[in-house]
C-alpha atoms as one frame of an Amber mdcrd trajectory, in Angstrom:
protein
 107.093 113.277  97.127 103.960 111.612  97.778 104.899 108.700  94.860 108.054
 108.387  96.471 107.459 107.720 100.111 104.647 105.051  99.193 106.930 103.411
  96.416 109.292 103.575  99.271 107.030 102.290 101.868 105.925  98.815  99.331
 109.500  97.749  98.579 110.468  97.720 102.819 106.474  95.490 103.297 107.532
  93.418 100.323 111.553  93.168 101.978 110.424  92.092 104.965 107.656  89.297
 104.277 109.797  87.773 101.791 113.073  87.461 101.624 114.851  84.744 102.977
 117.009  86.686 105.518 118.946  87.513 108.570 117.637  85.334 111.860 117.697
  86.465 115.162 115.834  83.263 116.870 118.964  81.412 118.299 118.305  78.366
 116.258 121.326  77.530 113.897 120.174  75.838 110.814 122.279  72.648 110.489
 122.792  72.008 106.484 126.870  70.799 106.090 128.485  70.743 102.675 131.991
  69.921 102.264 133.840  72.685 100.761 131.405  75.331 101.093 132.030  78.638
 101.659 128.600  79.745 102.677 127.047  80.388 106.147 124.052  77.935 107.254
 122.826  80.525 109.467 123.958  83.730 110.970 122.051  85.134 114.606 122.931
  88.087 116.585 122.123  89.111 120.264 120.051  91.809 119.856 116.456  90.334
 118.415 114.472  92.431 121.137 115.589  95.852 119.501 117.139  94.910 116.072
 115.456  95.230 112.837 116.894  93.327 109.851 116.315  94.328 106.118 116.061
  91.657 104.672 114.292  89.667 107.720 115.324  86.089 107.910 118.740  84.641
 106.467 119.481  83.143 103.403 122.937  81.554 102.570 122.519  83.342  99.105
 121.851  87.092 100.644 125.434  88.574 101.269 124.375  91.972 102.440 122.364
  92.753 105.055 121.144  96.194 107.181 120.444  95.688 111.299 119.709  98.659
 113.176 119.459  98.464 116.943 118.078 100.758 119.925 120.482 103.896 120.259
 121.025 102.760 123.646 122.916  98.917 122.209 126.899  99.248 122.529 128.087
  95.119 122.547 126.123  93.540 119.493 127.709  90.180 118.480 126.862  87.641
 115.934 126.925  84.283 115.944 127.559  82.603 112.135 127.309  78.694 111.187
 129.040  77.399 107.801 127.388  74.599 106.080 131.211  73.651 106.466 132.538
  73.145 109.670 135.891  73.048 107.990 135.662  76.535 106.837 137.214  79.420
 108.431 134.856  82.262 109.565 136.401  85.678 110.170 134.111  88.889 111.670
 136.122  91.875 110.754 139.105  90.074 110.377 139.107  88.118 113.777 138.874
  84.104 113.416 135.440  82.858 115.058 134.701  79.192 115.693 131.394  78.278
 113.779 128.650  78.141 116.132 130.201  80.560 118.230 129.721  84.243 119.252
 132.076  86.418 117.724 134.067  89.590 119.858 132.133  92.303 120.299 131.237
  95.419 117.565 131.774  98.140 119.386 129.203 101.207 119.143 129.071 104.454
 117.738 126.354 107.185 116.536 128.246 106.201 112.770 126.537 103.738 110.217
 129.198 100.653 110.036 129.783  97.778 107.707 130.555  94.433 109.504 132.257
  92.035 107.356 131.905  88.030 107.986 134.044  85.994 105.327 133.741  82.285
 104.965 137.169  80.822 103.579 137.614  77.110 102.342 140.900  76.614 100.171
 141.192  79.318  97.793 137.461  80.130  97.577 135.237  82.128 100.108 132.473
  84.169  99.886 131.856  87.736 102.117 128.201  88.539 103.950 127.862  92.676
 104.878 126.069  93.674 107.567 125.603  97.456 107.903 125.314  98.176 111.588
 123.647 101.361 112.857 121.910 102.703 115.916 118.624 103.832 115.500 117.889
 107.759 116.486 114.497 108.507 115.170 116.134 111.135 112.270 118.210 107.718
 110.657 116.227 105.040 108.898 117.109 102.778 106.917 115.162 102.836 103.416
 115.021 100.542 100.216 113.786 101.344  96.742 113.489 100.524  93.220 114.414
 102.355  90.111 116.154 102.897  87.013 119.783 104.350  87.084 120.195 107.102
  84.946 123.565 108.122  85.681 126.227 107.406  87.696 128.881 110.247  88.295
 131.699 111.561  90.510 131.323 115.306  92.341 134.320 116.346  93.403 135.192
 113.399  96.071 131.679 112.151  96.133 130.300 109.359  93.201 126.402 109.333
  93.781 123.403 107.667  91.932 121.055 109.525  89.696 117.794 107.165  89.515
 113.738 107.219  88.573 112.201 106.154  91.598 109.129 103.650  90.547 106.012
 102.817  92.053 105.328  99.147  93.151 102.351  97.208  93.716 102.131  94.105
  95.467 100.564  90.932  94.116  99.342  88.012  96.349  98.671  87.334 100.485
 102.568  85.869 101.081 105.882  84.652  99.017 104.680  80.812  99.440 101.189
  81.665  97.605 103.562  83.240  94.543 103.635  86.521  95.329 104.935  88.924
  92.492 105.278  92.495  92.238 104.710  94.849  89.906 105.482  98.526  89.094
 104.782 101.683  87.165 106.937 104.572  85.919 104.612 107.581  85.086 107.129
 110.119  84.320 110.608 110.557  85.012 111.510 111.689  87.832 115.320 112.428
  89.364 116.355 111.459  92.995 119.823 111.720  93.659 121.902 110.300  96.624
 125.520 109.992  97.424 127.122 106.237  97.328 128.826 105.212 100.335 132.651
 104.634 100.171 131.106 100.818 101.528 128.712 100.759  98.948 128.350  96.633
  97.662 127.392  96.354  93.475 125.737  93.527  91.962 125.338  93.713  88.463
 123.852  91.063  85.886 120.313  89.459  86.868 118.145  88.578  90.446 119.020
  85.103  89.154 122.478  85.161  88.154 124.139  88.769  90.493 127.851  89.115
  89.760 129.534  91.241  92.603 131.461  93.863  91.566 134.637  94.716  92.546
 133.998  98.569  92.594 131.658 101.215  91.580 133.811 101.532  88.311 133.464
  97.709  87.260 129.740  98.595  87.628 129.590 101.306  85.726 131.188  99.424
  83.291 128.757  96.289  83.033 125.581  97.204  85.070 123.625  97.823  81.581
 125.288  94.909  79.724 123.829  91.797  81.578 119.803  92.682  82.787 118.968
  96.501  82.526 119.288  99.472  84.391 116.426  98.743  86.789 118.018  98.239
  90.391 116.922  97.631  93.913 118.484 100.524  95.517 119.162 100.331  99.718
 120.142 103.352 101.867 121.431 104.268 105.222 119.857 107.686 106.051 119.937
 109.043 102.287 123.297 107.717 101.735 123.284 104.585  99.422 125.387 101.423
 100.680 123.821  98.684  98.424 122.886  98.278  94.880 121.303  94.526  93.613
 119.912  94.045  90.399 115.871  93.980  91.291 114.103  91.195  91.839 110.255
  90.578  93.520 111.321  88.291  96.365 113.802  90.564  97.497
């Protein structure tokens, strides 16, 4: 228990110095590339109570976790395609780049907010799981190897070895690495949300798939079974092939 909650504990110091992630500052990044179906920058209104995993925004992150005071009912976001061509929809509804979109409404239930970019025939889809933050929900991110993926009865969930990580270096910029070490094997299982986003292949090259049984089929095939795992409460609702600066 003890391994776990301090290989837990690493993996959310290492998220949050340094990926490139979600920003909450205001400041759109102005980058513009014709027929691009990625957002620039993507803000939302709530940067006195929100936490983001990762922290700051990258174009190239797609999935994100926010979690706001319990008392927050009208967050919004505000997205910016490289593209001003582009069309941006959050959950569906059309919102002007630059722009705030309508308001998410509220509830004591984990959400995924969905903000597709669409330029011609290609686009590209960023996840933000929304949730309020009582003190009993957290929002957690580990590293592992899978051992098994299965179905019980309605439910699929995750059987994986939990590692320990070290950090190497002060800060990202000074080429920070990390490192980790698998004593024994040890089982944690969690249920996979019905949300849940796969990438499988490498940190370098992720291919989304387009369900938990594409994954299954391929997550072994390109890379290895060692995953960065993310959870909302102890339910799973991400799983990215692992990589250091994530």
């Amino acid at each position: 228990m003890i391994r776990r909650m301090f290989s837990l504990f690493l993996v959310l110091v290492m998220v949050l110095c340094c990926v490139p992630a979600l920003a909450d500052d205001g400041n759109a990044t102005q980058s513009y590339t014709a027929g691009s179906t990625l957002l620039s920058n993507l803000t939302h209104n709530c940067p006195n109570t929100g936490i983001m995993l990762p922290a700051a925004f990258s174009p190239y992150q797609t999935t994100y976790l926010l979690t706001v005071a319990d008392w927050v009912s009208r967050p919004t976001f505000t997205p910016v395609a490289m593209d001003p061509g582009a069309v941006i929809t959050v959950n569906g509804r059309q919102v002007r780049s630059g722009t705030q979109s309508q308001v998410i409404e509220m509830s004591d239930t984990p959400q995924a907010v969905t903000i597709q970019v669409q330029n011609g025939s290609a686009s590209t889809t960023y996840t933000i799981y929304l949730q309020r933050r009582p003190s009993e929900k957290r929002t957690r991110v580990s590293a592992g190897y899978i051992n098994d993926i299965y179905l019980k009865s309605t439910t699929w969930r995750i059987d994986a070895d939990l590692v320990t990580l070290s950090y190497l270096g002060d800060d990202y910029d000074s080429g920070n690495r990390s490192t980790f070490k698998n004593g024994s094997v040890d089982h944690y299982d969690y249920a996979v949300s019905p949300n849940c986003i796969f990438y499988y292949g490498t940190k370098q090259n992720p291919i989304r798939a387009n369900n938990i049984s594409e994954f299954m089929s391929y997550y072994q095939v390109y890379g290895s079974n060692f995953y960065t795992i993310i959870y909302i409460e102890s339910e799973i609702v991400a799983v990215l092939p692992y990589g250091a600066d994530y």
